[in-house]
C-alpha positions in Angstrom: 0.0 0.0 0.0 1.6 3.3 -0.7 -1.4 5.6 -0.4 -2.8 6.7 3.0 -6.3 8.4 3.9 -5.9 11.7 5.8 -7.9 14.9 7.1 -6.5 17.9 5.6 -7.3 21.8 5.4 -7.2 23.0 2.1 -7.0 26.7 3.1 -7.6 28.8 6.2 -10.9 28.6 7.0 -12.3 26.0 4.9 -14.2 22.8 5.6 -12.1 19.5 6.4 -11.6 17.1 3.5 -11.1 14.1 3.7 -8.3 12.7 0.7 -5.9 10.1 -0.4 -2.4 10.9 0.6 1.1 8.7 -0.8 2.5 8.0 2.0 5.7 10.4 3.2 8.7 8.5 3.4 11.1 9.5 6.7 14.0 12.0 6.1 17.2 12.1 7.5 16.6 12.1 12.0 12.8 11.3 11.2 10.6 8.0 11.7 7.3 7.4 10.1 4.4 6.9 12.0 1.3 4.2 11.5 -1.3 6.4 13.5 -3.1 4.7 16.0 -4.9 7.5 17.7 -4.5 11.3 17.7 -6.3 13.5 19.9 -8.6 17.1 19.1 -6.9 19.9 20.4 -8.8 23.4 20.5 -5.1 24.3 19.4 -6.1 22.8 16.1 -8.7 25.7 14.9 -5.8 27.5 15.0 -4.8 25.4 11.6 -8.3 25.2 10.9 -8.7 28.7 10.4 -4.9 30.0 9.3 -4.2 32.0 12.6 -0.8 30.7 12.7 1.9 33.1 10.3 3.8 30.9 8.2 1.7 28.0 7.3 1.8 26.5 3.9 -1.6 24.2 2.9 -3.1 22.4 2.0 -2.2 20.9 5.8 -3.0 17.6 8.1 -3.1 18.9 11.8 -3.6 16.9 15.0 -1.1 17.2 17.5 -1.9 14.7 20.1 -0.5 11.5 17.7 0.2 7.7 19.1 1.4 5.3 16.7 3.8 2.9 16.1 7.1 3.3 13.7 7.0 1.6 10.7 10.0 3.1 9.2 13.7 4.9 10.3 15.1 7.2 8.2 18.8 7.7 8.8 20.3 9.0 12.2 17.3 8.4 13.2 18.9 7.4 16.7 17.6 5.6 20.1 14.4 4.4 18.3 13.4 1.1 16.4 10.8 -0.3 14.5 7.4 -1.6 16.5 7.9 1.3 19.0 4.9 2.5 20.2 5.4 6.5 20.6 4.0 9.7 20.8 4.3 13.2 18.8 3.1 16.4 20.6 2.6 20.0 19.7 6.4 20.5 18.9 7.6 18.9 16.1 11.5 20.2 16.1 14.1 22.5 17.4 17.4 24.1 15.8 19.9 23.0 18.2 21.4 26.3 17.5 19.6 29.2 18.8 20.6 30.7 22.0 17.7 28.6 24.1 18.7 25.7 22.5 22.2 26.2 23.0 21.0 26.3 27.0 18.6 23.5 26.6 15.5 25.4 26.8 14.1 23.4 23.4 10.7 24.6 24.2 12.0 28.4 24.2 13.8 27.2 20.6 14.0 30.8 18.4 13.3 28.3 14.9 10.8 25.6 16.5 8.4 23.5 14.5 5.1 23.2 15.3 3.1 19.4 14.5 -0.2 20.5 12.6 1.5 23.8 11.7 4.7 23.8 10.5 4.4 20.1 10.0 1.8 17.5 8.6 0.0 16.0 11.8 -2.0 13.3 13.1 -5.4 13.8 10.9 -3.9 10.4 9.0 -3.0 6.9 8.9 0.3 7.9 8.8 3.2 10.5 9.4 6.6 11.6 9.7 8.1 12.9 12.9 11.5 14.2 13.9 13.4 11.6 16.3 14.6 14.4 18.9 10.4 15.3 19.7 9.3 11.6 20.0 8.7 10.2 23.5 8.1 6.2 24.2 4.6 5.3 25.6 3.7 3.3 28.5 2.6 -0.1 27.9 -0.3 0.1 30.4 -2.1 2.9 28.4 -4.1 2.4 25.5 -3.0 4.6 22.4 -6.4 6.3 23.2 -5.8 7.3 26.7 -2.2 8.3 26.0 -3.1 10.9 23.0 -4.3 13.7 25.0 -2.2 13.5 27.6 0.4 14.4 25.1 -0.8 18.3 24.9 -3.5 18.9 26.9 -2.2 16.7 30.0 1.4 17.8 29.3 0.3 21.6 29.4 -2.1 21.5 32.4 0.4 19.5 34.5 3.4 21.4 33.4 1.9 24.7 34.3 0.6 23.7 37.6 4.5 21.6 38.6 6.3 25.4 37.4 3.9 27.4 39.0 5.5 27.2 42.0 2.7 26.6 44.5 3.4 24.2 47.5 1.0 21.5 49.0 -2.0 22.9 50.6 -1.6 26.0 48.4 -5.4 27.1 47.1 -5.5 26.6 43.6 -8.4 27.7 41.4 -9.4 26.1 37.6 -11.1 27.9 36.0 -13.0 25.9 32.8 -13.9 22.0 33.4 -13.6 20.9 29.8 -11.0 18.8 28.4 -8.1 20.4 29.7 -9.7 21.0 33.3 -10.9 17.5 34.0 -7.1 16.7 33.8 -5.7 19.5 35.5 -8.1 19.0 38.5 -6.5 15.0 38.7 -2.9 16.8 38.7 -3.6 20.0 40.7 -5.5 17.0 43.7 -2.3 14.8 43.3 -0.2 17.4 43.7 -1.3 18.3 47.1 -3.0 21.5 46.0 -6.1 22.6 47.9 -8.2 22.4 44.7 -11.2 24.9 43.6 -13.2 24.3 40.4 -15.0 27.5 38.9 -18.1 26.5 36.9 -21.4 27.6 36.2 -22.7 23.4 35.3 -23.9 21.7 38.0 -23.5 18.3 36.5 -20.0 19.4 35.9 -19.7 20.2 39.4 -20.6 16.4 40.7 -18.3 15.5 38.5 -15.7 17.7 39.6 -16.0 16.6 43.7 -16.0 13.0 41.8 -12.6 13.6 40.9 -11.3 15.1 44.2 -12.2 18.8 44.5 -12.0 20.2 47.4 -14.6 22.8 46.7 -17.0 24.4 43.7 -18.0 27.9 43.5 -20.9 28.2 40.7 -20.1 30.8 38.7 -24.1 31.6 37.5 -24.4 32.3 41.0 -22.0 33.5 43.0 -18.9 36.1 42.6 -15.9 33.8 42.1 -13.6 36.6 43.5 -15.4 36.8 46.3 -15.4 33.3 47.0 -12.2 33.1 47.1 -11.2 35.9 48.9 -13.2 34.2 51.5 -10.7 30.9 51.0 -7.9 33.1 51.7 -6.9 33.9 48.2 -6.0 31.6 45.3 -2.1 30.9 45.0 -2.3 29.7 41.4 -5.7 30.4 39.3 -5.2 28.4 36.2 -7.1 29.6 33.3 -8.5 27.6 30.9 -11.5 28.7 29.2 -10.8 31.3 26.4 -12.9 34.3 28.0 -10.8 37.5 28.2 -12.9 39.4 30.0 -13.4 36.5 33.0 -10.0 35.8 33.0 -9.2 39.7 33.7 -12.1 39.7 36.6 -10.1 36.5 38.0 -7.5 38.6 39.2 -9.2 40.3 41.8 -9.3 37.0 43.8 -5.6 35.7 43.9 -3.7 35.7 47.6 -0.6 37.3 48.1 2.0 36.4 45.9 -0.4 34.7 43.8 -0.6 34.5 39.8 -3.3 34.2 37.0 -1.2 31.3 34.0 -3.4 31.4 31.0 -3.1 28.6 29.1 -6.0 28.7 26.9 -5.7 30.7 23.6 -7.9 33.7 24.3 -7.5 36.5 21.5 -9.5 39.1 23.0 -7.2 42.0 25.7 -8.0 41.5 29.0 -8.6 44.8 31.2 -7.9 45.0 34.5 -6.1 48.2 36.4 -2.0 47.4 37.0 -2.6 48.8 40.5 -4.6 45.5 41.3 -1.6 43.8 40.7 0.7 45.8 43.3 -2.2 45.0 46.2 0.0 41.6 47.1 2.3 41.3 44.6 0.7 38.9 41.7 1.2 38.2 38.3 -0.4 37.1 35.4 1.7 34.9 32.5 0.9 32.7 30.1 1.8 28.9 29.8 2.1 26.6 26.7 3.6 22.8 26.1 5.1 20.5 29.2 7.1 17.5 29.6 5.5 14.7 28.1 7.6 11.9 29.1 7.3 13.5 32.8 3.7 14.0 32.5 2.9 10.5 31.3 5.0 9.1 34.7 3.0 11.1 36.2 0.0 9.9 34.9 0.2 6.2 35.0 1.7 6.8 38.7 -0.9 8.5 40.4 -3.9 6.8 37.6 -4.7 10.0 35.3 -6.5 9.3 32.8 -8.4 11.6 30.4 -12.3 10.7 29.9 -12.8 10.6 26.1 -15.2 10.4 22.9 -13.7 8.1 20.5 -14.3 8.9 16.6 -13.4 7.3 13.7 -11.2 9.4 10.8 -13.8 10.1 8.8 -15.5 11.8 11.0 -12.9 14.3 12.5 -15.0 17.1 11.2 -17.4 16.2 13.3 -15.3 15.6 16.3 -13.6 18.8 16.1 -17.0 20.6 16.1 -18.1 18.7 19.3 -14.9 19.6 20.9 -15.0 23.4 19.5 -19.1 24.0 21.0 -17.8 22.1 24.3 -20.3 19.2 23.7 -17.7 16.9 23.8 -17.2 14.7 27.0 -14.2 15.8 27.6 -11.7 15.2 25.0 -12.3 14.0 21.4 -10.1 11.0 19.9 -9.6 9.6 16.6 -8.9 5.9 16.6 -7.4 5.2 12.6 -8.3 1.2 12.8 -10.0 -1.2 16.0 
């Protein structure tokens, strides 16, 4: 077989199509990939609809890919055919930049981006770059594994630099796909742990999963709320409202700090004197340690709660996960 089906973009903005591909052969420091599942990232609209400078399509995104390599292309080293292994949001640094030259790869000045700057995981198959693979634990399915790649890696990577200690209040704001997981890290981390939500099935869930409190956010003032806790050390952001996530501040502790990781394009307001009342922050937070946050994971039994889809039907899928219908992450599975 040398042809493959895939999921592409044909241009910013337009509708998915679904096509037959020839299937890439790996370059020098690259494996190809048979697809087993790849997971529906809200960072994929930004594909969808061309926000991203740079990108050439038509163009396969999906940056939550689990497969297993089929092929080695050469200096392709420390991996081997059969591996089971996973590709997240970057797909390659320089090696020469100043961050790379200090390690900081996720900093890297000339980094490629899988979906963007690379074919992703909308496929049967792909090609990724050997220095951004990372090996997957036997005791999680290909499903389960896929979107802990980005949206697990992210959460829990933000929440382990944020710098809050066990028994810290920490708020999360949005219980969606990335805030179901970042409530199981945020508990096993020893955080004191607050969900902010206006669903009151969500918020059974939530206690379900080991919140320590909700505050519902259709009916109650969430800055109040937690003024009354004391003050949030960490609120971690999550939903892409601007204006909300501006509002949020108004509730942090001393010291405390707002990380947005969801892509909200809207400016926020809020007056920079609020900020000098106890000395809080607000920065932004994108990508984690996937190797780390899959340990992590299978250690303390994370696992994401999905909607499995076939690849057919990935336009579908991404509209379920885009309107927040989705329950909680959408998954393409490329074969049973």
């Amino acid at each position: 077989m040398s042809t493959m089906k895939a999921v592409q973009v044909p241009a910013p903005g337009a509708a998915f199509e679904l096509v037959n591909r020839e299937i890439p052969d790996p370059r020098e420091n690259e494996v190809l990939l048979q697809i087993d599942a790849c997971g529906i990232c809200h960072g994929d609209a930004v594909a969808k609809e061309g926000h991203f400078p740079g990108v050439v399509y038509p163009r396969v995104p999906g940056h939550e890919v689990v497969g297993v390599i089929r092929k080695t292309g050469a200096s392709a080293a420390g991996w081997k055919v059969g591996q089971r292994v996973g590709v997240g949001w970057r797909a390659g640094h320089c090696f020469q930049c100043s961050a790379c030259r200090r390690g900081e790869f996720w900093a890297c000045e000339n980094a490629l981006t899988t979906g963007l700057s690379t074919d992703g995981g909308y496929a049967e198959y792909m090609t990724a770059r050997a220095e951004v693979l990372v090996a997957i634990p036997e005791v999680l399915s290909s499903v389960e594994a896929a979107p802990l790649l980005c949206g697990g890696s992210t959460s829990f990577g933000a929440l382990r630099n944020s710098g809050a200690q066990g028994g810290d209040l920490v708020a999360i704001q949005g219980f969606g796909g990335l805030g179901h997981l970042a409530l199981q890290y945020a508990v096993r981390l020893g955080f004191r742990t607050v969900v902010l939500t206006r669903s009151r099935e969500k918020q059974e869930l939530a206690r379900k999963l080991g919140a320590h409190a909700c505050i519902d956010t259709s009916s109650a003032d969430p800055v109040k709320e937690l003024r009354k806790m004391g003050g949030a050390r960490v609120i971690l952001c999550l939903a892409p409202d601007s204006r909300a996530i501006g509002e949020l501040v108004g509730g942090l502790g001393r010291g405390g700090q707002v990380i947005i990781v969801t892509y909200a394009s809207e400016p926020m307001q809020l007056p920079p004197a609020l900020l000098m009342r106890g000395g809080q922050s607000i920065r932004g937070w994108v990508g984690g340690n996937m190797a780390d946050t899959l340990s992590f994971s299978v250690l303390f039994k994370v696992v994401p709660m999905v909607e499995v889809f076939p690849l057919e039907q990935a336009a579908q899928a991404f509209e379920k996960m885009m309107s927040a219908k989705v329950h909680f992450r959408s998954v393409l599975k490329m074969h049973e």
